[in-house]
ZAFIFI-855819 format. One record per atom (N, C-alpha, C): residue number from 0; residue in one letter; atom name; x negated, y, z. Coordinates in pm, whole numbers, plus 50000, padded with zeros to 5 digits. Layout:
# residues N
{rec NUM, A, CA, {X, Y, Z}},
...
# end
This chain:
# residues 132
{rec 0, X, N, {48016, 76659, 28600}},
{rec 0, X, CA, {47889, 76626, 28538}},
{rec 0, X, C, {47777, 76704, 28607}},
{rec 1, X, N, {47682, 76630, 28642}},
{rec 1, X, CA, {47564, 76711, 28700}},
{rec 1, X, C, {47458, 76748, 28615}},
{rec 2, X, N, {47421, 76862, 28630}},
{rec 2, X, CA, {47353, 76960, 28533}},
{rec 2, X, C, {47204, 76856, 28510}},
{rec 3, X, N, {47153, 76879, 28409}},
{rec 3, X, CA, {47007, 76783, 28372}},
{rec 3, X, C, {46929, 76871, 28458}},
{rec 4, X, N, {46908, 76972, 28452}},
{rec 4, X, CA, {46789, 77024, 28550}},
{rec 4, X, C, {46807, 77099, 28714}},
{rec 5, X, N, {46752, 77050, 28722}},
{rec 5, X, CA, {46759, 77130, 28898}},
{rec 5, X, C, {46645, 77236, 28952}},
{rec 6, X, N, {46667, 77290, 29031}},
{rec 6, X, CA, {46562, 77409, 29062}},
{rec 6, X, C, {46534, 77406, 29210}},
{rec 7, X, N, {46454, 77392, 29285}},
{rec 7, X, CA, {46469, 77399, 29440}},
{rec 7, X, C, {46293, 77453, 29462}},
{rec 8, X, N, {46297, 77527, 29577}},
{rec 8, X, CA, {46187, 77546, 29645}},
{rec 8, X, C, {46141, 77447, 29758}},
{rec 9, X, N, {45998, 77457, 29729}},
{rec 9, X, CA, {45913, 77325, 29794}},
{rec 9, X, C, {45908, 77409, 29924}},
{rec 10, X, N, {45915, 77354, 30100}},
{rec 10, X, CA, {45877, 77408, 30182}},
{rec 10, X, C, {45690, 77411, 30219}},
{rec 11, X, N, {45691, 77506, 30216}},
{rec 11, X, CA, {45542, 77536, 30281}},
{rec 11, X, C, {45503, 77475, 30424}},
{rec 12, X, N, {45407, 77396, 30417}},
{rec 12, X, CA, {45406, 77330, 30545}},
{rec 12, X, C, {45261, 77288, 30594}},
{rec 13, X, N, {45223, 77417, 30545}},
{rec 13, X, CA, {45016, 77467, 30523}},
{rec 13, X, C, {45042, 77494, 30673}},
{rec 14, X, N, {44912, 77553, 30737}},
{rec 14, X, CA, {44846, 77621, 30854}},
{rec 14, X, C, {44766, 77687, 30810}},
{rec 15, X, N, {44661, 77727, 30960}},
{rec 15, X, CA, {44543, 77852, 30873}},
{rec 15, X, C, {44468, 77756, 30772}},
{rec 16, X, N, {44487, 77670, 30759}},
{rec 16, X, CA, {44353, 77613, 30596}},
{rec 16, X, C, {44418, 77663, 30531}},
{rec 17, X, N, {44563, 77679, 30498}},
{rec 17, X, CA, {44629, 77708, 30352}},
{rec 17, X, C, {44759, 77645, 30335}},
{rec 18, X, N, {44798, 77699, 30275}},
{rec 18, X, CA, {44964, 77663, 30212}},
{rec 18, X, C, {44940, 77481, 30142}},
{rec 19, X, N, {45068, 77415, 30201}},
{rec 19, X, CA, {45075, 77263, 30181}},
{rec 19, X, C, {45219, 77220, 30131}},
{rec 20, X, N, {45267, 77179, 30059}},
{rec 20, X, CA, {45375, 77131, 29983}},
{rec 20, X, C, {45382, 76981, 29955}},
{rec 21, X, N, {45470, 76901, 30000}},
{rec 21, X, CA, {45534, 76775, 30007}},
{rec 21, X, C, {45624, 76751, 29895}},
{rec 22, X, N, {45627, 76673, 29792}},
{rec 22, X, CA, {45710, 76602, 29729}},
{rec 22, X, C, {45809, 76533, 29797}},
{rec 23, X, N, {45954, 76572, 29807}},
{rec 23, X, CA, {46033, 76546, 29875}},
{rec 23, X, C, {46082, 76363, 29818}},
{rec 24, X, N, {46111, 76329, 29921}},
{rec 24, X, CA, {46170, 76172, 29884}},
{rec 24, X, C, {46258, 76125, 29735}},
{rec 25, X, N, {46356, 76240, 29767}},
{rec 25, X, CA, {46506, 76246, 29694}},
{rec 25, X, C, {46385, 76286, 29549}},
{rec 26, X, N, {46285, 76374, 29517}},
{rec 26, X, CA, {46251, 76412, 29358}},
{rec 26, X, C, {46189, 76253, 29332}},
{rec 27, X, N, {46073, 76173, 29417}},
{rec 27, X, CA, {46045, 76075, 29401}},
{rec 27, X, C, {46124, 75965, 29339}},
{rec 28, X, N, {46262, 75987, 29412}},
{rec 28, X, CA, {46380, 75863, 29394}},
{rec 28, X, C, {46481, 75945, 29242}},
{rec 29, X, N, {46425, 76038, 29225}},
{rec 29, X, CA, {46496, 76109, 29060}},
{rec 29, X, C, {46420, 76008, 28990}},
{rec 30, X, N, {46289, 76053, 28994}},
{rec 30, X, CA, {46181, 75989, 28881}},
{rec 30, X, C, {46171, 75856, 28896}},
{rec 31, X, N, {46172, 75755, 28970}},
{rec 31, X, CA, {46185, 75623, 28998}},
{rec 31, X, C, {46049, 75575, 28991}},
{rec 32, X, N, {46035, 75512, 28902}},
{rec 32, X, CA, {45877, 75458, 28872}},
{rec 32, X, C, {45774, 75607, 28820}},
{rec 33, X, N, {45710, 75613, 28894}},
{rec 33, X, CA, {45587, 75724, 28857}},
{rec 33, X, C, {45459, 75634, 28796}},
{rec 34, X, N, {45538, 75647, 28667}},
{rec 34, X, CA, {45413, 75568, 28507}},
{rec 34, X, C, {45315, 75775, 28519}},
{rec 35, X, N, {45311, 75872, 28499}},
{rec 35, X, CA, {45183, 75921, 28493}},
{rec 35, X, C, {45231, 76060, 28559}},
{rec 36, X, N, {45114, 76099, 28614}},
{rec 36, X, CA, {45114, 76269, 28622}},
{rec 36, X, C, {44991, 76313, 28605}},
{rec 37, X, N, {45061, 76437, 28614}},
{rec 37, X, CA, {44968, 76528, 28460}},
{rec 37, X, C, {44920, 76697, 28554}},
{rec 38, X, N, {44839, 76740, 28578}},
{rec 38, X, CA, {44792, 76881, 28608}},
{rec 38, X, C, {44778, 76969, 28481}},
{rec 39, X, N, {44817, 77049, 28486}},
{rec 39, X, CA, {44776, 77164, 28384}},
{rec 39, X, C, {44789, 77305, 28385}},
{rec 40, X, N, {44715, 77396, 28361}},
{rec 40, X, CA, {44715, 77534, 28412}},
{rec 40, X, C, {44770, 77535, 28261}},
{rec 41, X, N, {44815, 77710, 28269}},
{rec 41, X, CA, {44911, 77803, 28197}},
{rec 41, X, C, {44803, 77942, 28198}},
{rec 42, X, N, {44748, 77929, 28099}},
{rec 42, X, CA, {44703, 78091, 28057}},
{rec 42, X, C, {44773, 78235, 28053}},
{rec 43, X, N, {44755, 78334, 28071}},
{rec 43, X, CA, {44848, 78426, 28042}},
{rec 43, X, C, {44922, 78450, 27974}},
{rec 44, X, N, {45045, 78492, 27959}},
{rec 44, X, CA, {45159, 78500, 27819}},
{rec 44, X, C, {45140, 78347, 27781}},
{rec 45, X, N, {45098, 78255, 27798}},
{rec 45, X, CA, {45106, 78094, 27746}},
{rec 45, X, C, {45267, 78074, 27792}},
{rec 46, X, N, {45322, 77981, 27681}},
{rec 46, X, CA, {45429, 77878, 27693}},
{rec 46, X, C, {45353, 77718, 27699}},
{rec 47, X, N, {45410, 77673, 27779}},
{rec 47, X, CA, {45425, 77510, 27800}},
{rec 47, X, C, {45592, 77481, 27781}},
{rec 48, X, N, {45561, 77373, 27706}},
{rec 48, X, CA, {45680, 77317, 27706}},
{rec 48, X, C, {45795, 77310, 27557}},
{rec 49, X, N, {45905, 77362, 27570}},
{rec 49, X, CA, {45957, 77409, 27439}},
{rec 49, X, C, {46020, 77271, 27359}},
{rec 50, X, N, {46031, 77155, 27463}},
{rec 50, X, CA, {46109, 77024, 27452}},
{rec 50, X, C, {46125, 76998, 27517}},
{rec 51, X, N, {46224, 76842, 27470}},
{rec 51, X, CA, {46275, 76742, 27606}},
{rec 51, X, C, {46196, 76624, 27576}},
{rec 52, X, N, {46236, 76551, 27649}},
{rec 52, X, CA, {46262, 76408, 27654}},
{rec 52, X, C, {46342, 76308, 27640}},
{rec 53, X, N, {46288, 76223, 27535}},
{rec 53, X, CA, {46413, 76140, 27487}},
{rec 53, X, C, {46417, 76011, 27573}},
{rec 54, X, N, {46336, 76010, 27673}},
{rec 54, X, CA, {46331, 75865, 27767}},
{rec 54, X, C, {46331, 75942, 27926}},
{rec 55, X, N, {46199, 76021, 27903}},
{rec 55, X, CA, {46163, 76048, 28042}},
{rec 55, X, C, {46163, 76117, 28174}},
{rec 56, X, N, {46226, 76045, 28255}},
{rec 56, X, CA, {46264, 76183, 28383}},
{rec 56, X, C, {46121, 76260, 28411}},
{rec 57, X, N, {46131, 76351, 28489}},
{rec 57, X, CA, {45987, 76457, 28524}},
{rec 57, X, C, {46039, 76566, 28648}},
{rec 58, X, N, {45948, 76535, 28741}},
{rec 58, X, CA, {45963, 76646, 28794}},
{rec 58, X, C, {45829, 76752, 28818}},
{rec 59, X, N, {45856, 76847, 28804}},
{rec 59, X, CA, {45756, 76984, 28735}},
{rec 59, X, C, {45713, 77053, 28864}},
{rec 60, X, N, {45599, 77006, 28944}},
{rec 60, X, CA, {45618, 77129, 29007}},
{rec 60, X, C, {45493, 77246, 28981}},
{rec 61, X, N, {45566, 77387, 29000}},
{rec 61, X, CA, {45502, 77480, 28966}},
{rec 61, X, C, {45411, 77534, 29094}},
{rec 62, X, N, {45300, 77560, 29099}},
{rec 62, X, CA, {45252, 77609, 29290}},
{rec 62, X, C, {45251, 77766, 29266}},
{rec 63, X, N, {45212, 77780, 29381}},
{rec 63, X, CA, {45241, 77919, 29372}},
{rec 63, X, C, {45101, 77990, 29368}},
{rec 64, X, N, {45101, 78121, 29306}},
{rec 64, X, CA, {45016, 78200, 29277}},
{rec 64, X, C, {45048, 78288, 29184}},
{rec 65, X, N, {45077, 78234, 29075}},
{rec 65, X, CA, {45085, 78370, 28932}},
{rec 65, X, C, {45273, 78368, 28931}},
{rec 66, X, N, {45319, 78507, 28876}},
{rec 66, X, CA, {45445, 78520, 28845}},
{rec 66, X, C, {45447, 78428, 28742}},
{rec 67, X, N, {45587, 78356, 28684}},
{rec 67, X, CA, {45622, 78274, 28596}},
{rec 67, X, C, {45755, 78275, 28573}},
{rec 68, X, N, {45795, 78196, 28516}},
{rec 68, X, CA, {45974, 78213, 28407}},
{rec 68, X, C, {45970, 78089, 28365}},
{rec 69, X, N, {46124, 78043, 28418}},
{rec 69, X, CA, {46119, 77868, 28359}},
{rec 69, X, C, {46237, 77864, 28266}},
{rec 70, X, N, {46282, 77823, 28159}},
{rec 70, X, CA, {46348, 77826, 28087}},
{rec 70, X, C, {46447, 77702, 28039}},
{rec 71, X, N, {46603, 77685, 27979}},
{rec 71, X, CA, {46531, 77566, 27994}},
{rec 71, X, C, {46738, 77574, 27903}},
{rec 72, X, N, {46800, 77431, 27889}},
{rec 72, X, CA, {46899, 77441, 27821}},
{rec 72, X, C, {46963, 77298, 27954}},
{rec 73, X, N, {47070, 77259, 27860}},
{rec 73, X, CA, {47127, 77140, 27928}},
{rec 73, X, C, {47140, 77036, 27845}},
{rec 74, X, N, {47099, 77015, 27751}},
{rec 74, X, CA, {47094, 76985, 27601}},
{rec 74, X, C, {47156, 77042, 27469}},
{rec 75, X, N, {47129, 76966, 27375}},
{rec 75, X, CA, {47158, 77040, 27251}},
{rec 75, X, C, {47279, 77150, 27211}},
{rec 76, X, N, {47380, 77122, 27275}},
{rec 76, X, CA, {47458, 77213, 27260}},
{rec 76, X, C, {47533, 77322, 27373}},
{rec 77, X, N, {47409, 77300, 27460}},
{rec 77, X, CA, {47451, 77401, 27548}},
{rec 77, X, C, {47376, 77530, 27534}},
{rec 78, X, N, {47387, 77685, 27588}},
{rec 78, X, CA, {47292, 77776, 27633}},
{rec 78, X, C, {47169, 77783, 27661}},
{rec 79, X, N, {47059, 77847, 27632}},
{rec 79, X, CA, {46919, 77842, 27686}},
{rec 79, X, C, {46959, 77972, 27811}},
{rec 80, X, N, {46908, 77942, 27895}},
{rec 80, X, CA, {46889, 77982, 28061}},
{rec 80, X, C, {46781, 77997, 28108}},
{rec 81, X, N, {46782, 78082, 28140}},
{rec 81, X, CA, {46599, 78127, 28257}},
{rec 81, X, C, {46632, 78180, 28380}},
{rec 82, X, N, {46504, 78126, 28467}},
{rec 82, X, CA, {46524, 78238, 28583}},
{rec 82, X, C, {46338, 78268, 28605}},
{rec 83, X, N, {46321, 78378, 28685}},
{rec 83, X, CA, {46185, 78437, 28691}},
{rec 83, X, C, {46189, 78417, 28869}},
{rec 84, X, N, {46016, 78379, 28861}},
{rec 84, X, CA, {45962, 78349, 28985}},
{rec 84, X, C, {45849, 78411, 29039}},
{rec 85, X, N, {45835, 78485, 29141}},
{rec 85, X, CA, {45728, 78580, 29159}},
{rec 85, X, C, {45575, 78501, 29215}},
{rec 86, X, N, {45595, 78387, 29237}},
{rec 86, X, CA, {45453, 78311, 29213}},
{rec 86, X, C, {45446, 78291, 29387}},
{rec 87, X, N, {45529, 78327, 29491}},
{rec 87, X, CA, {45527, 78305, 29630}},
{rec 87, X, C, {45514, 78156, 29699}},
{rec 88, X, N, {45608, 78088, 29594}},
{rec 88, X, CA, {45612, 77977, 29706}},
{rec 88, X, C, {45616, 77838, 29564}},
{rec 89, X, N, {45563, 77726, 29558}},
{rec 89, X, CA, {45625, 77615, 29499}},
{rec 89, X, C, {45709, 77566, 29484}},
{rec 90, X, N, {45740, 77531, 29338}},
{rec 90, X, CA, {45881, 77506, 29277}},
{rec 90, X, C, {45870, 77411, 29223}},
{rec 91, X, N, {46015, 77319, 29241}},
{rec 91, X, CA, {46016, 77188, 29241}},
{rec 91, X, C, {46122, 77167, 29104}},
{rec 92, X, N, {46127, 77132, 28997}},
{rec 92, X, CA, {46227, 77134, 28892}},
{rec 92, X, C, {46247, 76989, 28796}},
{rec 93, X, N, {46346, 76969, 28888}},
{rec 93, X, CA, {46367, 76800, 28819}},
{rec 93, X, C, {46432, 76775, 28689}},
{rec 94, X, N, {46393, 76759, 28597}},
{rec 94, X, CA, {46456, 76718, 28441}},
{rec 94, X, C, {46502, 76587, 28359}},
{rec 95, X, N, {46618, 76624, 28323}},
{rec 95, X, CA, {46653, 76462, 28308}},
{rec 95, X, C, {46638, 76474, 28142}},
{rec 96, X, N, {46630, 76357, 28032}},
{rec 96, X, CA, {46595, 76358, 27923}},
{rec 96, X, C, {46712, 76410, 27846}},
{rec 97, X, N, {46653, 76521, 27791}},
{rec 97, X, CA, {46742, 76542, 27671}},
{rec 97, X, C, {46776, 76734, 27737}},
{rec 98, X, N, {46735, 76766, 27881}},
{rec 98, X, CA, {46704, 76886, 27888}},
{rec 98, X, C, {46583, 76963, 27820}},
{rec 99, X, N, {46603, 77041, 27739}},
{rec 99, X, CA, {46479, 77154, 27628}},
{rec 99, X, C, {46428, 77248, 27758}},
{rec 100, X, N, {46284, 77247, 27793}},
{rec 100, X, CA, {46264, 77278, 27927}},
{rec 100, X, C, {46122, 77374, 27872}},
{rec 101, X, N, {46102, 77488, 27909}},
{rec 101, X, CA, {45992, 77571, 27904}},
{rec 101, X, C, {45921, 77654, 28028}},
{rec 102, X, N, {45785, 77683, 28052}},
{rec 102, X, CA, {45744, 77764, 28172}},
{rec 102, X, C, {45675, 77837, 28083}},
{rec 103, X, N, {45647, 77950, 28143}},
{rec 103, X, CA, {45576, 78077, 28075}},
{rec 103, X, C, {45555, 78139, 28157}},
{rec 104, X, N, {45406, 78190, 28147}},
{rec 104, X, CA, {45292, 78263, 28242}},
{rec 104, X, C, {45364, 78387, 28217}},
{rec 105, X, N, {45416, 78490, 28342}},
{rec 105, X, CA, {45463, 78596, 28328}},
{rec 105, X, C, {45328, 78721, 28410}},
{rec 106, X, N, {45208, 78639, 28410}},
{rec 106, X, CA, {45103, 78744, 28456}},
{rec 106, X, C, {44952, 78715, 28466}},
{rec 107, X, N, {44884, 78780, 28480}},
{rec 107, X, CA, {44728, 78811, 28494}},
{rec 107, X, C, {44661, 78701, 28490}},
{rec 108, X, N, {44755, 78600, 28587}},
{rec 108, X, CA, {44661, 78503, 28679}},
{rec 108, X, C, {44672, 78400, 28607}},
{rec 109, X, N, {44628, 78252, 28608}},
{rec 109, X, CA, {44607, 78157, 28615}},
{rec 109, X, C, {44749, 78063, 28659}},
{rec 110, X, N, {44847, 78005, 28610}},
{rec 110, X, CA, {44955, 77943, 28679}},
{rec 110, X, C, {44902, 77793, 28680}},
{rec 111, X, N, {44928, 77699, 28752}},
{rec 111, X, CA, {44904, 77564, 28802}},
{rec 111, X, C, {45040, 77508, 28791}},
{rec 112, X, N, {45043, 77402, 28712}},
{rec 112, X, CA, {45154, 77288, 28761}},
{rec 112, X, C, {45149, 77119, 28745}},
{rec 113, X, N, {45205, 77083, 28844}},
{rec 113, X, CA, {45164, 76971, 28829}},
{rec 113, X, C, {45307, 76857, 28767}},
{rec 114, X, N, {45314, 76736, 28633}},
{rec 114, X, CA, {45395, 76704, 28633}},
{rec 114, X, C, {45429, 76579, 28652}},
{rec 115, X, N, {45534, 76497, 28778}},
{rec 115, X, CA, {45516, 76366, 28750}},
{rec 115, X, C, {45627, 76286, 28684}},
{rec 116, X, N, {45576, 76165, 28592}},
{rec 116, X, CA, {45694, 76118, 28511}},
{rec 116, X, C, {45751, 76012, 28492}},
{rec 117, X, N, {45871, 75961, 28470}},
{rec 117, X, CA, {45894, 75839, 28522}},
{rec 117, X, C, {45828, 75717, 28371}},
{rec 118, X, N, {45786, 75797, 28291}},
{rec 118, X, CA, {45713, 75657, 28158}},
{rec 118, X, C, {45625, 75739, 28129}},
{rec 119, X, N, {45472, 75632, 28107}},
{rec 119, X, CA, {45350, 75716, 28072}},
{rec 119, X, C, {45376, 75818, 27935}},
{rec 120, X, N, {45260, 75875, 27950}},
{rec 120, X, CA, {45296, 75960, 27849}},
{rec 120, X, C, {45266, 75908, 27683}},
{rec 121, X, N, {45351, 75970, 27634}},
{rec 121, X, CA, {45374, 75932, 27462}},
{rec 121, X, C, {45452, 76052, 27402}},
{rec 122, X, N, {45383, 76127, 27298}},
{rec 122, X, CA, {45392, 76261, 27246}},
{rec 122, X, C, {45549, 76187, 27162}},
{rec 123, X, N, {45563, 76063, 27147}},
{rec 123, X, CA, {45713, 76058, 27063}},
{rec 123, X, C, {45823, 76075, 27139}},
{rec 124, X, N, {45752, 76065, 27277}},
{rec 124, X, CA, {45933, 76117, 27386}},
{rec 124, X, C, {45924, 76241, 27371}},
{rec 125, X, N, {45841, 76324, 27355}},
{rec 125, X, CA, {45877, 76448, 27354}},
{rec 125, X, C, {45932, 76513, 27201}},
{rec 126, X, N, {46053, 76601, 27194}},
{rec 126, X, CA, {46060, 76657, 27098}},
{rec 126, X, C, {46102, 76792, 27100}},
{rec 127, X, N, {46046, 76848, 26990}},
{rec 127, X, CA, {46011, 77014, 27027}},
{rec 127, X, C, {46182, 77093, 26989}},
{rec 128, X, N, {46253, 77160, 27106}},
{rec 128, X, CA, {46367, 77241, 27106}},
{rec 128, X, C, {46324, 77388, 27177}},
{rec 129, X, N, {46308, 77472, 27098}},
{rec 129, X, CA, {46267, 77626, 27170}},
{rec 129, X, C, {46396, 77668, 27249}},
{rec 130, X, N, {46368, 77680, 27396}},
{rec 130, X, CA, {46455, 77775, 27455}},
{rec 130, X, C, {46373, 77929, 27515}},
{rec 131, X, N, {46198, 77945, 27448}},
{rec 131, X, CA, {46190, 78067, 27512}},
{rec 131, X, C, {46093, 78079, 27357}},
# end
């Protein structure tokens, strides 16, 4: 059985303008149809997240700048799991429905992520499972 969420780092593929990150083919072909994406910053000590999805694939990516902590289960009756990220490089985290998935600002700064999903958005796919 393959785990609902995945974790991978985005390659950096900036010059001197700045750091540049590609949505790899294979996250595109997770999510299938891209019905919406979504930008949203993370305040300090802020949680995003703290559910799944009962329809919709997503892949999350986090950019880099502020330290952060992604959290997250395999569904209902599995373990809640984290790992911590020092804010270096963009992170790519693909979720399949029914993974309880959380990010949390672990500093000072400002965190950025961007999410894209495979069905527009509708607050009834989401339902709230705390894993942080």
């Amino acid at each position: 059985m393959q785990a609902k969420t995945q974790i991978s780092e985005l390659g950096n593929r900036g010059d001197t303008r700045g750091p540049s990150f590609t949505v790899p083919a294979d996250a595109l072909a997770f999510v299938g149809r891209v019905a919406d994406v979504h930008l949203a910053s993370t305040a300090r000590g802020a949680v995003r997240g703290n559910h799944f999805h009962l329809q919709r694939r997503e892949a999350l990516i986090v950019l880099p700048g502020a330290k952060w902590s992604f959290h997250w289960d395999d569904g209902e009756d599995s373990a809640a799991q984290h790992r911590e990220f020092q804010g270096n490089s963009a992170v790519l985290v693909l979720l399949s429905p029914g993974a309880s998935h959380a990010v949390r600002n672990d500093s000072d700064d400002t965190l950025w992520l961007v999410a894209i999903s495979s069905e527009p958005y509708d607050p009834a796919d989401s339902v709230m499972r705390k894993v942080v």
